[in-house]
mmCIF file of the N, C-alpha and C atoms, coordinates in Angstrom:
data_MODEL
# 
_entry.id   MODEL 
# 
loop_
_atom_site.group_PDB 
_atom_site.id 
_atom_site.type_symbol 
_atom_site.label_atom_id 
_atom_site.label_alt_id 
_atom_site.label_comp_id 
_atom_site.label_asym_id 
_atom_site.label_entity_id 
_atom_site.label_seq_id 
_atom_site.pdbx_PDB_ins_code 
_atom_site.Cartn_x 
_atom_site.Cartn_y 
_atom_site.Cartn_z 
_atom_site.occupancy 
_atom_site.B_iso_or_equiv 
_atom_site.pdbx_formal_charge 
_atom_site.auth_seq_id 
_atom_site.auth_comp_id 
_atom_site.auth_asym_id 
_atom_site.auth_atom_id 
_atom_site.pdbx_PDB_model_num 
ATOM 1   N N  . UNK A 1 1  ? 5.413   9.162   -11.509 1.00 0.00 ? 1  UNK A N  1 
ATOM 2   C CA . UNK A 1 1  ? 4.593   8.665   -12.588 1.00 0.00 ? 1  UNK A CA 1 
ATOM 3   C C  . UNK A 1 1  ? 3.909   9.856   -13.246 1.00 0.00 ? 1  UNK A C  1 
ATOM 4   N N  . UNK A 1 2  ? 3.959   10.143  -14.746 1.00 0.00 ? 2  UNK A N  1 
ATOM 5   C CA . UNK A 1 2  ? 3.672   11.466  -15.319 1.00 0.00 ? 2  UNK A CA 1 
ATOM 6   C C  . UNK A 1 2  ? 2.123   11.223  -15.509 1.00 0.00 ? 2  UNK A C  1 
ATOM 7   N N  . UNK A 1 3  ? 1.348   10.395  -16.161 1.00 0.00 ? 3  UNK A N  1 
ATOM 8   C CA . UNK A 1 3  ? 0.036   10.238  -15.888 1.00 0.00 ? 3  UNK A CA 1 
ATOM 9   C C  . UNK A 1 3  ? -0.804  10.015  -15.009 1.00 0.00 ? 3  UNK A C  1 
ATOM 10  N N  . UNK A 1 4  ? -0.651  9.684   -13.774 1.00 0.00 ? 4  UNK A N  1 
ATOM 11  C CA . UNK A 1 4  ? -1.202  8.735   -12.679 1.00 0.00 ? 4  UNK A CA 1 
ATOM 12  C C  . UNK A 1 4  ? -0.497  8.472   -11.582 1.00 0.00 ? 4  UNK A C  1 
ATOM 13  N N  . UNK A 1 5  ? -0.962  8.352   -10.510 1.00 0.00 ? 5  UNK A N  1 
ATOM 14  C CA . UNK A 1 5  ? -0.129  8.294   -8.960  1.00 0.00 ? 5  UNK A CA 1 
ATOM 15  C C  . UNK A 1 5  ? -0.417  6.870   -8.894  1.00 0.00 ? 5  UNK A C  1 
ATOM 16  N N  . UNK A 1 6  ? -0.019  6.749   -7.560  1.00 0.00 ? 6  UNK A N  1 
ATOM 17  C CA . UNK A 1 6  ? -0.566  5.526   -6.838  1.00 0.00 ? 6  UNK A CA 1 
ATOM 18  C C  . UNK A 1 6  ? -1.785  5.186   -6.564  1.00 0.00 ? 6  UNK A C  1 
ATOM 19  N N  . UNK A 1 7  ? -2.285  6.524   -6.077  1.00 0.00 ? 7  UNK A N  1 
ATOM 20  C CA . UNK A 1 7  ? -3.733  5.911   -5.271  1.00 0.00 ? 7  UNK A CA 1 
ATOM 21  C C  . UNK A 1 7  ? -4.438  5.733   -6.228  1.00 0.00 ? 7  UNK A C  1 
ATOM 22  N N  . UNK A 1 8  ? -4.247  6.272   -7.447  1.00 0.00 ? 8  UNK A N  1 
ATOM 23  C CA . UNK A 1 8  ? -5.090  5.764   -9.100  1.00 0.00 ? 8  UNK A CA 1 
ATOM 24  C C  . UNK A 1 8  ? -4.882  4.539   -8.910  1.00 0.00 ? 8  UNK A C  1 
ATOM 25  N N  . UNK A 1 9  ? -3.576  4.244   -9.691  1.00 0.00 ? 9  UNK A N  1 
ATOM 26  C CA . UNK A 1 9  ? -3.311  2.880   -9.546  1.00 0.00 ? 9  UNK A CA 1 
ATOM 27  C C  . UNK A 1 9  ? -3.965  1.270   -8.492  1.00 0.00 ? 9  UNK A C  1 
ATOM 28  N N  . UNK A 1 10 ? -3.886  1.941   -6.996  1.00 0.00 ? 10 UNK A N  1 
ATOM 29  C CA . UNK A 1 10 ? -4.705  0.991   -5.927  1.00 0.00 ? 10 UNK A CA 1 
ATOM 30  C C  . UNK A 1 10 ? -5.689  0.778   -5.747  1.00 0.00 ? 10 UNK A C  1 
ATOM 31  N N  . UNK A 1 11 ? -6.359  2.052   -6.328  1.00 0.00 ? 11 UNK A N  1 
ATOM 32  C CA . UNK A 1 11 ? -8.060  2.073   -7.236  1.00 0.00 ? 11 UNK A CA 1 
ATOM 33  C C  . UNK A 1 11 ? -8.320  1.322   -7.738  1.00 0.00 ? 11 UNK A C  1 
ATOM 34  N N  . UNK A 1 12 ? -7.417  0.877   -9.210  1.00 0.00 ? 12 UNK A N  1 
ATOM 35  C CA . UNK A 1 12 ? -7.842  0.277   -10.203 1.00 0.00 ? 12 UNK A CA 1 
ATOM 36  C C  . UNK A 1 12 ? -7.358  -1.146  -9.847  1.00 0.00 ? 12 UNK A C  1 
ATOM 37  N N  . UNK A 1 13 ? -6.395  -1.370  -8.943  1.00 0.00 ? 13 UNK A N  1 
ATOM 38  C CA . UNK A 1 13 ? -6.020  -3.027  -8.867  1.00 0.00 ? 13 UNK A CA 1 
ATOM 39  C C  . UNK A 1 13 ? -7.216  -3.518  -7.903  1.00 0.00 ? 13 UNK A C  1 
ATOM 40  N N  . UNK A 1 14 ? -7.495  -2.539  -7.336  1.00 0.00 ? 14 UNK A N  1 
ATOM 41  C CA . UNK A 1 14 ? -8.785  -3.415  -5.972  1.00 0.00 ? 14 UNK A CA 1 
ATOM 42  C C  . UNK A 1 14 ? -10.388 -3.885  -6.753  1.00 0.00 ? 14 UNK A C  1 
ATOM 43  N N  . UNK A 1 15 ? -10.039 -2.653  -8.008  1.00 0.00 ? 15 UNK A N  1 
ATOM 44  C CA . UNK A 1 15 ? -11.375 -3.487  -8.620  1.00 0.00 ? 15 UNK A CA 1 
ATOM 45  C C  . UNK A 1 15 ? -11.508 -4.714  -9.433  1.00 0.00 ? 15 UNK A C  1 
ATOM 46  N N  . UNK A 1 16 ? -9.966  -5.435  -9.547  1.00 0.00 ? 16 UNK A N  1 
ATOM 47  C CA . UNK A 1 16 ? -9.883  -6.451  -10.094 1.00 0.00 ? 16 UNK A CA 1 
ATOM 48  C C  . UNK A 1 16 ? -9.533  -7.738  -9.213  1.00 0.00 ? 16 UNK A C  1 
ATOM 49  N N  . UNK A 1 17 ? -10.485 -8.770  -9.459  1.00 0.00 ? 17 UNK A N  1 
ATOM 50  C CA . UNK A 1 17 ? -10.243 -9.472  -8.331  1.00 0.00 ? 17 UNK A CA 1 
ATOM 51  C C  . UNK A 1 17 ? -9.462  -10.532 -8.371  1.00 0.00 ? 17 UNK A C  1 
ATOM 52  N N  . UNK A 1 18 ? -8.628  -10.419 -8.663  1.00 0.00 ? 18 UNK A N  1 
ATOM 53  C CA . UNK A 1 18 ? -7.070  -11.637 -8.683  1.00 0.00 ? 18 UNK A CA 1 
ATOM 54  C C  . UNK A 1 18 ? -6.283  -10.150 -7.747  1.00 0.00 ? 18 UNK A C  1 
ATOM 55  N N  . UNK A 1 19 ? -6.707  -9.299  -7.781  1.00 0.00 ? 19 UNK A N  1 
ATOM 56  C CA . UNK A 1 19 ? -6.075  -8.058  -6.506  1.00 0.00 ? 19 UNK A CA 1 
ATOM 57  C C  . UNK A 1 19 ? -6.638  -8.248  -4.914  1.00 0.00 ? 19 UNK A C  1 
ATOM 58  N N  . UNK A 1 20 ? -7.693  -8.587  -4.812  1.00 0.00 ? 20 UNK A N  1 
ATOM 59  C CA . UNK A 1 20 ? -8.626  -7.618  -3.924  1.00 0.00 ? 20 UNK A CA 1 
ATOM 60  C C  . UNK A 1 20 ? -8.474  -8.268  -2.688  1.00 0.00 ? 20 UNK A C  1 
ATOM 61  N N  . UNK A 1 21 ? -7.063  -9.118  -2.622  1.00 0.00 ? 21 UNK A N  1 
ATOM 62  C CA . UNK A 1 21 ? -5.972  -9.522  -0.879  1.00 0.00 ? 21 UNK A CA 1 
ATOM 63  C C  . UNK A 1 21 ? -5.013  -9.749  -1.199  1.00 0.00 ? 21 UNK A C  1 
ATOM 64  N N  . UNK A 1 22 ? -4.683  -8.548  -2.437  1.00 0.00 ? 22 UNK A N  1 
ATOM 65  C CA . UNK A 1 22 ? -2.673  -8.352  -2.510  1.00 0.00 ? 22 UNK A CA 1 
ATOM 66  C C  . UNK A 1 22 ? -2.850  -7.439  -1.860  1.00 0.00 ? 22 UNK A C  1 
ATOM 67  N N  . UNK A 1 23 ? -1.903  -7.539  -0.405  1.00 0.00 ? 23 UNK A N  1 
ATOM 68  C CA . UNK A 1 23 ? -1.236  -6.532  -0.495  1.00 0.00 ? 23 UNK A CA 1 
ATOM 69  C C  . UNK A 1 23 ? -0.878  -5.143  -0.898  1.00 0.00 ? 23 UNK A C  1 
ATOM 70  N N  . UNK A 1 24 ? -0.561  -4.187  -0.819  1.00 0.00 ? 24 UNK A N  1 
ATOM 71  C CA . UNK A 1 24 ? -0.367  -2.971  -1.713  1.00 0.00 ? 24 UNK A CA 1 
ATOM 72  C C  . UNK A 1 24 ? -0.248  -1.705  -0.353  1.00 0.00 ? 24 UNK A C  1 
ATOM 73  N N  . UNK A 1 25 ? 1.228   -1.686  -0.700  1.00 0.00 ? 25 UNK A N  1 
ATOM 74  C CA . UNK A 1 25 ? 1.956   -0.621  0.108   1.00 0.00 ? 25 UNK A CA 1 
ATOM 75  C C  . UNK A 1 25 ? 2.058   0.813   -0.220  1.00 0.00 ? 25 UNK A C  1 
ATOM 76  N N  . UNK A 1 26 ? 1.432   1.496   -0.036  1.00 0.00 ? 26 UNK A N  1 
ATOM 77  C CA . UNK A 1 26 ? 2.085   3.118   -0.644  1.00 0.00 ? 26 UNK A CA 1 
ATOM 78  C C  . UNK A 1 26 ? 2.876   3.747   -0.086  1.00 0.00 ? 26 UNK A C  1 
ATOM 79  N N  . UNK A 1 27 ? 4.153   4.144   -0.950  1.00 0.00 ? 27 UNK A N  1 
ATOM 80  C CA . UNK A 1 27 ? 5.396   4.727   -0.562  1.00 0.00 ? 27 UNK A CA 1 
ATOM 81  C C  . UNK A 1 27 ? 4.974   6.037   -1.396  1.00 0.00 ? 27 UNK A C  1 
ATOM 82  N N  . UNK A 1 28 ? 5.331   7.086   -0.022  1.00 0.00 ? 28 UNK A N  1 
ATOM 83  C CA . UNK A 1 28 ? 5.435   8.180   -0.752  1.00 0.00 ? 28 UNK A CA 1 
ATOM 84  C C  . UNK A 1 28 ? 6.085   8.911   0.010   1.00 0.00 ? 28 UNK A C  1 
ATOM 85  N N  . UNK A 1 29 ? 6.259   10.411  -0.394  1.00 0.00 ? 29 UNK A N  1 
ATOM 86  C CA . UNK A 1 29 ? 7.246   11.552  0.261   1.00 0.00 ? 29 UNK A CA 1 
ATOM 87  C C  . UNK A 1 29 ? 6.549   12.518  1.044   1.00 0.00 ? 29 UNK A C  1 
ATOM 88  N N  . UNK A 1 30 ? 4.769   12.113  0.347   1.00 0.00 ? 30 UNK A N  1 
ATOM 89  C CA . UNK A 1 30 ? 3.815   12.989  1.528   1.00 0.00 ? 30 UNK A CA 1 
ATOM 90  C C  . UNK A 1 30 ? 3.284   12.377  3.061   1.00 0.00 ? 30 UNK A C  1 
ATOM 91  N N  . UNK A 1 31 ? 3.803   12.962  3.704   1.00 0.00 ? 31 UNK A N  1 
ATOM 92  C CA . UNK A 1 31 ? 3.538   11.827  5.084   1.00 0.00 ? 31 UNK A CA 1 
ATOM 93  C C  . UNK A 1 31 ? 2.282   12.361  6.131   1.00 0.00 ? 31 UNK A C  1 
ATOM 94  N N  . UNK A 1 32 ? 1.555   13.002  5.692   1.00 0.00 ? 32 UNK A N  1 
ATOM 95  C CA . UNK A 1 32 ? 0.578   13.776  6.175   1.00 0.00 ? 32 UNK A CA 1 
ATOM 96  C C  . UNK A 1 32 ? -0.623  13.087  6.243   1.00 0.00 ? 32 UNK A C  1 
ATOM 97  N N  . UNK A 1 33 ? -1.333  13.436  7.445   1.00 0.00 ? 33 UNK A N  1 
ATOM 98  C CA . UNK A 1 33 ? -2.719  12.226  7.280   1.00 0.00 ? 33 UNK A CA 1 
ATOM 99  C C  . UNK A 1 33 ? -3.440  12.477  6.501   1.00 0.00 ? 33 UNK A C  1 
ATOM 100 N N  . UNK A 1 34 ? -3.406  12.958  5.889   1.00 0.00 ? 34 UNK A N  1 
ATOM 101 C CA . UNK A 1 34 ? -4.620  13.338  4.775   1.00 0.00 ? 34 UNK A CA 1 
ATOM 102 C C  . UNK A 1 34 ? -4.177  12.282  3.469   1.00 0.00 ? 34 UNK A C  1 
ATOM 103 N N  . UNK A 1 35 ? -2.587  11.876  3.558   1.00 0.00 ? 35 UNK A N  1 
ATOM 104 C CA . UNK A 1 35 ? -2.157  11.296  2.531   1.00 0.00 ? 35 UNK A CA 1 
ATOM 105 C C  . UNK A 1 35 ? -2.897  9.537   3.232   1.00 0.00 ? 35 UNK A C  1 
ATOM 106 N N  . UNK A 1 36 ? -2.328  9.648   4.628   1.00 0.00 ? 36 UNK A N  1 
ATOM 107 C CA . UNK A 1 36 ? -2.357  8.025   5.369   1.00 0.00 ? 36 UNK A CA 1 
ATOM 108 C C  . UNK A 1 36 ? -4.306  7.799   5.015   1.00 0.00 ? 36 UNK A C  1 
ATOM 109 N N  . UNK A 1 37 ? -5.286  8.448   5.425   1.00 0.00 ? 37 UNK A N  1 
ATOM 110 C CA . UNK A 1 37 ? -6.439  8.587   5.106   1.00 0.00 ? 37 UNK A CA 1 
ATOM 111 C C  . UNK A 1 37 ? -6.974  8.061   3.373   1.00 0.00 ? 37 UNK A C  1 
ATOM 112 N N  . UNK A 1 38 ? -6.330  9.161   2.839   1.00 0.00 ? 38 UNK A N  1 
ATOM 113 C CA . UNK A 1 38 ? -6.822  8.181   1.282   1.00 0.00 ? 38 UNK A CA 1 
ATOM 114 C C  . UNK A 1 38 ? -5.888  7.960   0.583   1.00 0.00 ? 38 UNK A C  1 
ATOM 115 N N  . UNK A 1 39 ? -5.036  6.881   1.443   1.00 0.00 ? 39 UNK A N  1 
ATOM 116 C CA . UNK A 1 39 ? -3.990  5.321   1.132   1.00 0.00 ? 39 UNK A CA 1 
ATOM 117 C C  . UNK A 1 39 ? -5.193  4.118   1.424   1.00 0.00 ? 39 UNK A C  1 
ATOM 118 N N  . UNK A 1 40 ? -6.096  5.083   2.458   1.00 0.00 ? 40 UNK A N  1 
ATOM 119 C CA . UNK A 1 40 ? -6.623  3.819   3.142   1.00 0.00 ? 40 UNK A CA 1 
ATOM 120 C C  . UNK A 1 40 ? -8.355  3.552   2.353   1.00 0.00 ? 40 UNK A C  1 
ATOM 121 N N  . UNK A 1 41 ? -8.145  5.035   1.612   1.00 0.00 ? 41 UNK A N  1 
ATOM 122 C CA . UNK A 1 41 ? -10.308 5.095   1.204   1.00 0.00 ? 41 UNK A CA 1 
ATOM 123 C C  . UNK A 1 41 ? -9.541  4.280   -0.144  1.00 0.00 ? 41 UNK A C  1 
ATOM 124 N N  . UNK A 1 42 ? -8.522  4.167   -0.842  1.00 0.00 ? 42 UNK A N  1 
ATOM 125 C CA . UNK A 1 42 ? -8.520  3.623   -1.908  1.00 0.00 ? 42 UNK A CA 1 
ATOM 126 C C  . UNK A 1 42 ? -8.301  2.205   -1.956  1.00 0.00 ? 42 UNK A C  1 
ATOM 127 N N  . UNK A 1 43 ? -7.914  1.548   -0.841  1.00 0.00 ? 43 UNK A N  1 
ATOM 128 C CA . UNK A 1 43 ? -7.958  0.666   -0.463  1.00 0.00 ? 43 UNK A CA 1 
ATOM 129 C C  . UNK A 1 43 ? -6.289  -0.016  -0.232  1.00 0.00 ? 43 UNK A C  1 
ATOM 130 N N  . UNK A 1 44 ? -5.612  0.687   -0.113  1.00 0.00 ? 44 UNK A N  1 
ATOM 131 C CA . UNK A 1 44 ? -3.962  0.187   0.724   1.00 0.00 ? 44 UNK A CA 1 
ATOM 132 C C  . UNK A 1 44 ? -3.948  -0.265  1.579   1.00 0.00 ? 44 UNK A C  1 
ATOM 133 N N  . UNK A 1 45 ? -3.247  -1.221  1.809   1.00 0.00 ? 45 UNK A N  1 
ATOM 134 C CA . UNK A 1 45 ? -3.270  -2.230  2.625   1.00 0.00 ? 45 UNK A CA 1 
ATOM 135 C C  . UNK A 1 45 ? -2.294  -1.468  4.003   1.00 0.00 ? 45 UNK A C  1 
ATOM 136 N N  . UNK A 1 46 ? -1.266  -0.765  3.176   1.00 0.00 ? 46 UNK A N  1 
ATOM 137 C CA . UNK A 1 46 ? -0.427  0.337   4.213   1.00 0.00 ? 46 UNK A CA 1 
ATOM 138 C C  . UNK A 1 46 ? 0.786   1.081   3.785   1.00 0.00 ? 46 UNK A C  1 
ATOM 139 N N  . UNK A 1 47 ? 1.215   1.967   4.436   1.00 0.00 ? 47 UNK A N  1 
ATOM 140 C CA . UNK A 1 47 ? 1.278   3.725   3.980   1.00 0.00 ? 47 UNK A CA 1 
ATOM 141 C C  . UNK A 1 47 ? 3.017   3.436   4.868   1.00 0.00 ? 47 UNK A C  1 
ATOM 142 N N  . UNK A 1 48 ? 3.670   3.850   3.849   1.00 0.00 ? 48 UNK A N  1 
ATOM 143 C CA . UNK A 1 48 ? 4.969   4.487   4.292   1.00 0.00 ? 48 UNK A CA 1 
ATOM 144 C C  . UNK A 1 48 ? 5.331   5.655   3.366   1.00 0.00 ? 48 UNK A C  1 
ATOM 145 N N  . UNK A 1 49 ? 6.141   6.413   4.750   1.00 0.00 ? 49 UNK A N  1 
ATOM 146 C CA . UNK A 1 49 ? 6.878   7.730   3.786   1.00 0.00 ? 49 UNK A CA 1 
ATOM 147 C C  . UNK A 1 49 ? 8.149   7.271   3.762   1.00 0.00 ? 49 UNK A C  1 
ATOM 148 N N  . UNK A 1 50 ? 8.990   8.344   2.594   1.00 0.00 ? 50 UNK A N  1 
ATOM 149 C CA . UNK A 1 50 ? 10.518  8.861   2.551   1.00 0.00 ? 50 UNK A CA 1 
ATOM 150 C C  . UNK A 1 50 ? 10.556  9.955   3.203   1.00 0.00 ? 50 UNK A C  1 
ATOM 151 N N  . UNK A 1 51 ? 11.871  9.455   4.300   1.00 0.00 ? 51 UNK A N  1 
ATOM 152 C CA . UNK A 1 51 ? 12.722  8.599   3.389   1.00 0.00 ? 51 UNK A CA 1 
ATOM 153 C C  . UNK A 1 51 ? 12.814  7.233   4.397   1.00 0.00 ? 51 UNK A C  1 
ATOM 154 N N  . UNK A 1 52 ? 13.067  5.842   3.445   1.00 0.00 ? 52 UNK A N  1 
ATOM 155 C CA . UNK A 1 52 ? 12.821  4.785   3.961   1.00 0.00 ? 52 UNK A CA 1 
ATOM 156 C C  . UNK A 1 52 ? 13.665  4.310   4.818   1.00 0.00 ? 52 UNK A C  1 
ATOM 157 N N  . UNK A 1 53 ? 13.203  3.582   5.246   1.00 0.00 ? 53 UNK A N  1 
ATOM 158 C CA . UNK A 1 53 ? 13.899  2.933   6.987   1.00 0.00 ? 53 UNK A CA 1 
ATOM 159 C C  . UNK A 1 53 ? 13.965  1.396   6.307   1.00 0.00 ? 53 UNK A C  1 
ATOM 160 N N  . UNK A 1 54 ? 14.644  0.702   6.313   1.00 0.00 ? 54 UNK A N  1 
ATOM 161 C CA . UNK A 1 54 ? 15.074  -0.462  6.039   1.00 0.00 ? 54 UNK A CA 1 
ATOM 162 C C  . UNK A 1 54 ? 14.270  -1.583  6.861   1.00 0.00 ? 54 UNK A C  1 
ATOM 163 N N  . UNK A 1 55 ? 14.311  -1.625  7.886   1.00 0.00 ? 55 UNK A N  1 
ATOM 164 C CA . UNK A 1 55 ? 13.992  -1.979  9.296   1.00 0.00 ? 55 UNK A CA 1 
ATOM 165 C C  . UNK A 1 55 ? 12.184  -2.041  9.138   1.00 0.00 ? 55 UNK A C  1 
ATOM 166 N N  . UNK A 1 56 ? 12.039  -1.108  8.834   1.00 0.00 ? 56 UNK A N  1 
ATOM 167 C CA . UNK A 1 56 ? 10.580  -0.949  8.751   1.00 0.00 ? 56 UNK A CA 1 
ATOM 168 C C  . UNK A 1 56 ? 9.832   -1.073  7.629   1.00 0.00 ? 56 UNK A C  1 
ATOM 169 N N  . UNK A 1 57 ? 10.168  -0.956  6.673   1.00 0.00 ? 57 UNK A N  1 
ATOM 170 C CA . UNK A 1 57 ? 9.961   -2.091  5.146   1.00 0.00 ? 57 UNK A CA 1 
ATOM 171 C C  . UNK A 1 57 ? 10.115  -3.662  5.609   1.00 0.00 ? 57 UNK A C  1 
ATOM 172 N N  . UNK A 1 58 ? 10.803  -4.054  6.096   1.00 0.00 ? 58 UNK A N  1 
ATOM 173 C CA . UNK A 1 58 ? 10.695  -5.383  6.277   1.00 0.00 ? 58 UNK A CA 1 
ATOM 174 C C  . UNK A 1 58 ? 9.584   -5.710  7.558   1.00 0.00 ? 58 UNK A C  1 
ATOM 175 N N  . UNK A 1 59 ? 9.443   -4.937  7.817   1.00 0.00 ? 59 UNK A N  1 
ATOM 176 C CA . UNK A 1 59 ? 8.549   -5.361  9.095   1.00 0.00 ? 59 UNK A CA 1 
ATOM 177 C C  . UNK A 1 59 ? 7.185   -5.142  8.467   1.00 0.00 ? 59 UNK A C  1 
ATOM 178 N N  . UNK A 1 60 ? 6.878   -4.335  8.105   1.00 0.00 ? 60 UNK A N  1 
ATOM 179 C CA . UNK A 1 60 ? 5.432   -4.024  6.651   1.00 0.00 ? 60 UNK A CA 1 
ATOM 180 C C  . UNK A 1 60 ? 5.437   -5.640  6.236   1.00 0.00 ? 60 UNK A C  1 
ATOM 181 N N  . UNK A 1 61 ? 6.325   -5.643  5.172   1.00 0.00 ? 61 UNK A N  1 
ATOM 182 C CA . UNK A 1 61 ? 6.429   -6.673  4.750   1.00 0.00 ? 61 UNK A CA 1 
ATOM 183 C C  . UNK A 1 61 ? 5.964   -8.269  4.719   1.00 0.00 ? 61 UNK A C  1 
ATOM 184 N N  . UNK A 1 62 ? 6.966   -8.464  5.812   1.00 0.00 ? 62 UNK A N  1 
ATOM 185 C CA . UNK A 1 62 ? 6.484   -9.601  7.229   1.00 0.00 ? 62 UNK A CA 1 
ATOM 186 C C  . UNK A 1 62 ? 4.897   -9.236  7.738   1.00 0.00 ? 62 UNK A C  1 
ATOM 187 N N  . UNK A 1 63 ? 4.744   -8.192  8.277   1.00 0.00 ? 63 UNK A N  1 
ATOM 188 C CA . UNK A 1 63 ? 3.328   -8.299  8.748   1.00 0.00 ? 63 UNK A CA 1 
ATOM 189 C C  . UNK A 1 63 ? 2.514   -8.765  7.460   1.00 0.00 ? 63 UNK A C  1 
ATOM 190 N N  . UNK A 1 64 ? 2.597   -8.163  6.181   1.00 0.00 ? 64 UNK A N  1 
ATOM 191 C CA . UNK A 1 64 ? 1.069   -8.747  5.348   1.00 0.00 ? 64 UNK A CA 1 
ATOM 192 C C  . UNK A 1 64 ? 1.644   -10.404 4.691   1.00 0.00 ? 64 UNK A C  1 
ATOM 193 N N  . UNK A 1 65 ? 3.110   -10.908 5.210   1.00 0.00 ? 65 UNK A N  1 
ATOM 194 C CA . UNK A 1 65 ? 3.232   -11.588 4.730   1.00 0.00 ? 65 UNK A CA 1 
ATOM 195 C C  . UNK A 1 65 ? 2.299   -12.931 5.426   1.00 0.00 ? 65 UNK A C  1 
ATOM 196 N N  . UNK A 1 66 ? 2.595   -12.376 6.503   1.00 0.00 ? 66 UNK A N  1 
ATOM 197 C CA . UNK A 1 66 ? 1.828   -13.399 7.787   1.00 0.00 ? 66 UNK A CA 1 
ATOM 198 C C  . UNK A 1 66 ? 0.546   -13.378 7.816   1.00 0.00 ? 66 UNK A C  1 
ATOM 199 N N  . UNK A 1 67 ? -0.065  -12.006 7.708   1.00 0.00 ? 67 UNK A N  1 
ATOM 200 C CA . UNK A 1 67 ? -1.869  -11.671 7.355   1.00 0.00 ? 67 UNK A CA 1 
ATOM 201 C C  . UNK A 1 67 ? -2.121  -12.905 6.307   1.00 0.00 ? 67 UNK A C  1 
ATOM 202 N N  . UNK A 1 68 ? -1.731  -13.027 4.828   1.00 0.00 ? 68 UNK A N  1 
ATOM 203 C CA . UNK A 1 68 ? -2.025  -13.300 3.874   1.00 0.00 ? 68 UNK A CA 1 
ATOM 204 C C  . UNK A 1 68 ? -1.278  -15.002 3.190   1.00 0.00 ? 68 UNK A C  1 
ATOM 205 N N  . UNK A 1 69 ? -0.874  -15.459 4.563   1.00 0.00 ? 69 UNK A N  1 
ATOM 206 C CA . UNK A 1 69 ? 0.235   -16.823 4.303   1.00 0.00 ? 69 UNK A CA 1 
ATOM 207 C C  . UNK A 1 69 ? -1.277  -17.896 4.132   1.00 0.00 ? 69 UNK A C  1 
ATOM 208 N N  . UNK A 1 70 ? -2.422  -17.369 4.799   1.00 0.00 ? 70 UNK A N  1 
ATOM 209 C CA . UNK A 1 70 ? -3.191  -18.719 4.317   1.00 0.00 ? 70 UNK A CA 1 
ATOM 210 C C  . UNK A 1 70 ? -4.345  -18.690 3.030   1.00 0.00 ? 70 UNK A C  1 
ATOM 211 N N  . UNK A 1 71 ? -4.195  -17.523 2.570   1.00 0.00 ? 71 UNK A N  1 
ATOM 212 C CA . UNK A 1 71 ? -4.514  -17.278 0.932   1.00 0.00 ? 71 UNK A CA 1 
ATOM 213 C C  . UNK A 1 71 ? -3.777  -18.059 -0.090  1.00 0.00 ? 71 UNK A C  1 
ATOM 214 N N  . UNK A 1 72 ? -4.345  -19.128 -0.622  1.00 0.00 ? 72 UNK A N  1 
ATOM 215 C CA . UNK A 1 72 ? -3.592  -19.070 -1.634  1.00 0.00 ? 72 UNK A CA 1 
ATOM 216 C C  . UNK A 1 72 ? -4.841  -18.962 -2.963  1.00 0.00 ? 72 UNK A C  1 
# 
């Protein structure tokens, strides 16, 4: 993204509240805790790197699907 990353982005959806118990995964290529740390101050729900595991996207997945099945 040439203007803006993600964690901008997860910033700005958490301050809107039709957001603020979606979900919101950050995929990225930096896998370093400093990245997993502020995935988490911006408010991500949870942090994967590349390169992706199939297996483990769906299991992310499934987990906030199950967190968040009695939200509607």
């Amino acid at each position: 993204m040439p203007n803006t990353n993600g964690y901008e982005i997860c910033t700005q959806l958490r301050k809107l509240s039709m957001f603020r118990n979606t979900p919101i995964v950050i995929l990225t290529g930096n896998d370093g805790i400093v990245d997993q740390v502020r995935a988490r101050l911006v408010g991500a729900s949870d942090f994967l790197n590349k390169p992706i595991d199939g297996d483990i996207v769906l299991n992310v997945i499934n987990k906030h699907l199950r967190q968040n099945s009695h939200i509607q």
